[in-house]
PATORVO-165201 format. One line per field, with one value per residue (C-alpha): x, y, z; residue number from 1; residue in one letter. Coordinates in steps of 0.02 Angstrom, whole numbers. Last residue first. Example, Ala and Ser with C-alpha at 12.3 -4.5 7.8 and 13.67 -1.06 7.14 Angstrom:
% residues 2
u	684  615
v	-53  -225
w	357  390
seq	2  1
type	S  A
This chain:
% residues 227
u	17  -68  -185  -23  34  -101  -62  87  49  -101  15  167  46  -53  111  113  -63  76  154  48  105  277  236  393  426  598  781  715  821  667  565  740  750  553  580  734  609  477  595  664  482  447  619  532  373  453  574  441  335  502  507  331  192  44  31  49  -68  -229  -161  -77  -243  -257  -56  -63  -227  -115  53  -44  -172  -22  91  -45  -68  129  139  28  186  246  171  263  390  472  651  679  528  619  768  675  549  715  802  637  578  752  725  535  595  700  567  445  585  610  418  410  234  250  95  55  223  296  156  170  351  356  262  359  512  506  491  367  267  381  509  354  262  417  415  232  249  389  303  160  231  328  139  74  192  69  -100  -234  -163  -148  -309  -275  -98  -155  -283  -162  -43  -190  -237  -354  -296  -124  -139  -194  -63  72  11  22  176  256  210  259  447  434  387  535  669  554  614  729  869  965  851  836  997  1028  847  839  1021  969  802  917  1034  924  837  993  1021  881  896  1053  997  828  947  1062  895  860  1033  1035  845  913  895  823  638  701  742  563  485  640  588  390  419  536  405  271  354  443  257  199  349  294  132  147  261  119  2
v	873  770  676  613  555  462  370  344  256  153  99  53  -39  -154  -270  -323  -435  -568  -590  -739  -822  -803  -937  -934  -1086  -1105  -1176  -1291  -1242  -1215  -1111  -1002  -969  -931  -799  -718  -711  -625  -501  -463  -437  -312  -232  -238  -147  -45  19  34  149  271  255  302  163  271  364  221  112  173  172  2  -65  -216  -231  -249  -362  -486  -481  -558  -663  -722  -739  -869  -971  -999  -1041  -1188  -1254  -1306  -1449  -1510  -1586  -1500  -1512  -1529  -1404  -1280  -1278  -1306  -1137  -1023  -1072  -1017  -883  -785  -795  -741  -581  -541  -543  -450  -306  -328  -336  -129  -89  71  92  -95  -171  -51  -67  -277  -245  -151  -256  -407  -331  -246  -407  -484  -617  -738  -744  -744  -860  -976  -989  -1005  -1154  -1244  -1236  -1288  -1416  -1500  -1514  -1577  -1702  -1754  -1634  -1681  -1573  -1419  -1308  -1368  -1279  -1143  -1112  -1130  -1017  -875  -902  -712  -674  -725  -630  -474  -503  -523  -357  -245  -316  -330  -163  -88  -145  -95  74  98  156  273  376  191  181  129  -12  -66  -165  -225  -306  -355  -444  -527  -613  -664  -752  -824  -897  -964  -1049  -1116  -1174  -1265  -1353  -1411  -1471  -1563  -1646  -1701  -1774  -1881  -1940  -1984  -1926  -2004  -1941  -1767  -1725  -1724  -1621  -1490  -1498  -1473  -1341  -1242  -1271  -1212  -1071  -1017  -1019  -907  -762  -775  -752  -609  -542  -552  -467
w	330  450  301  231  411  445  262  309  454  382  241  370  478  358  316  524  464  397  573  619  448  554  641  756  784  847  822  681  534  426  574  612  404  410  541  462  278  397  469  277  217  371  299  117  195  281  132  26  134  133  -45  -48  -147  -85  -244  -357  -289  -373  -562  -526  -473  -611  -603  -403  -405  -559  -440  -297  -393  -474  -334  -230  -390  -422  -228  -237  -346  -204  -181  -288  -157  -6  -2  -210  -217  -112  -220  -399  -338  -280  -443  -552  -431  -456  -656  -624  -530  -656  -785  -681  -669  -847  -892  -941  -1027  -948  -830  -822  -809  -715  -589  -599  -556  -418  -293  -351  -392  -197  -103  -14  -149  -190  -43  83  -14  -14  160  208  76  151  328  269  151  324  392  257  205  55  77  201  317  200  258  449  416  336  467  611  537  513  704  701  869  828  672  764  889  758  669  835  890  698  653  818  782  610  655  772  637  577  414  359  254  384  399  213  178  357  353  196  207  358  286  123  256  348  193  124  302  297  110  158  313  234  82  215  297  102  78  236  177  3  -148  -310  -299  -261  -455  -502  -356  -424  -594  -559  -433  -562  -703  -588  -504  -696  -751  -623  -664  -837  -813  -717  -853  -976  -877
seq	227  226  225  224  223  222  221  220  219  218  217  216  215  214  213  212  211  210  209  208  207  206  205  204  203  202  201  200  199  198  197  196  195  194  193  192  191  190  189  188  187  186  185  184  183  182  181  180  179  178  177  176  175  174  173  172  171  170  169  168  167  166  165  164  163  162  161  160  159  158  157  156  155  154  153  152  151  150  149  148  147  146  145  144  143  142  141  140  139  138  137  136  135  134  133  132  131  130  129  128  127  126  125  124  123  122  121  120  119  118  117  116  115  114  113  112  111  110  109  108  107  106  105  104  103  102  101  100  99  98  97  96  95  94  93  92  91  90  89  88  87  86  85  84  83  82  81  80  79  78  77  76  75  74  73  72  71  70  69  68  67  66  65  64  63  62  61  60  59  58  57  56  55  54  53  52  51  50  49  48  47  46  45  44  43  42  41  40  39  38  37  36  35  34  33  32  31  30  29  28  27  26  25  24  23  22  21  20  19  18  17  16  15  14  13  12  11  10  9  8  7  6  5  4  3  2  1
type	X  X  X  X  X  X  X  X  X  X  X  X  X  X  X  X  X  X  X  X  X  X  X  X  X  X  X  X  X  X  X  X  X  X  X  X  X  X  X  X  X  X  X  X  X  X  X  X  X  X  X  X  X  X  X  X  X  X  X  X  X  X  X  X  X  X  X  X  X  X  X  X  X  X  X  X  X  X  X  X  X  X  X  X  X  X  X  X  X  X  X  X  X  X  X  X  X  X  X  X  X  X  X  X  X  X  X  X  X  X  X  X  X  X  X  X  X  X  X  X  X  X  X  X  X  X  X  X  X  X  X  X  X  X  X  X  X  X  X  X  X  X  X  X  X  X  X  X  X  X  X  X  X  X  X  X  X  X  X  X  X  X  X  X  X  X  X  X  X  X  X  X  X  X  X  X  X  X  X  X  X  X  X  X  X  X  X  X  X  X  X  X  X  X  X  X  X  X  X  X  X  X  X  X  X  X  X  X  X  X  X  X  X  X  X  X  X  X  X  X  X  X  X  X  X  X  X
């Protein structure tokens, strides 16, 4: 677990830093950082997606995974009960919206589903390691726009990363290459979405989407069974 922890305290010490370093700028800098890190996110959402989709067994899957997991998560409101559950915070609604995005980056993305396996099967932290050096940057940037709040984040990726290291032995099997590369192009759509959300062109409450991750593992695991 040690690289789990790690990666949680570089969340906490990069939200604390970058909530610290906000106080002194000004509203025309702040709307430039929202700009900036949109656009950041946009980009890293885009690169997923190029980078993984050729790669891909069934280009189509991710397209059903996000209409059958986006209505589910409609159905269920997910954004509309993390928002209600962080009204009463500072800048709610803006944290909500900072929050859902730096989740996503935290959480979705193949060193942070790979590394806590590495970790526990091998003893191998450099993947978790890496991971936490990212988080650290990522975690001042989005703290700087969106305040400590944060730091909520660091709690969310360590129950994350510490289930995956506890059931490392039980995941392995499922955790394809081909799996891997839906889930991490689902990750990409999700981190596109959040850029559009940032740079207000449209809300598309991507926490909706969220439920579009159980596709891929029920498809392959269909397919498993059909063999």
């Amino acid at each position: 677990m040690l690289g789990t922890i790690v990666n949680t305290c570089t969340i906490l010490t990069g939200s604390f830093v970058g909530s610290f370093l906000s106080r002194g700028i000004s509203e025309k800098y702040k709307t430039a950082l929202f700009d900036a890190l949109g656009l950041a996110t946009v980009g890293l959402g885009a690169n997923a997606v190029v980078h993984n989709l050729p790669n891909s067994e069934y280009p189509v899957l991710f397209i059903a995974s996000l209409a059958i997991g986006t209505i589910i998560g409609t159905r269920l409101d997910i954004c509309g009960r993390f928002n209600a559950l962080l009204a009463h915070c500072k800048g709610g609604g803006k944290l909500a919206e900072g929050l859902s995005t730096a989740i996503l980056l935290f959480c979705i993305g193949t060193l942070s589903i790979l590394g806590p396996i590495e970790s526990r099967l091998n003893g191998n932290n450099t993947y978790l390691f890496t991971n936490a050096t990212l988080d650290l940057v990522s975690s001042m940037i989005f703290a700087s726009t969106y305040g400590f709040g944060i730091a909520i984040a660091a709690a969310v990726l360590f129950c994350w990363q510490g289930s995956i290291y506890l059931f490392a032995g039980v995941i392995v099997p499922y955790l394809t290459p081909g799996m891997m590369t839906e889930i991490s192009l689902l990750g990409g759509i999700f981190l596109l979405s959040s850029g559009v959300g940032i740079l207000q062109l449209r809300d598309c409450k991507t926490l909706n989407m969220l439920p579009s991750l159980l596709v891929p593992p029920l498809w392959f695991t269909i397919l498993s069974f059909l063999q």
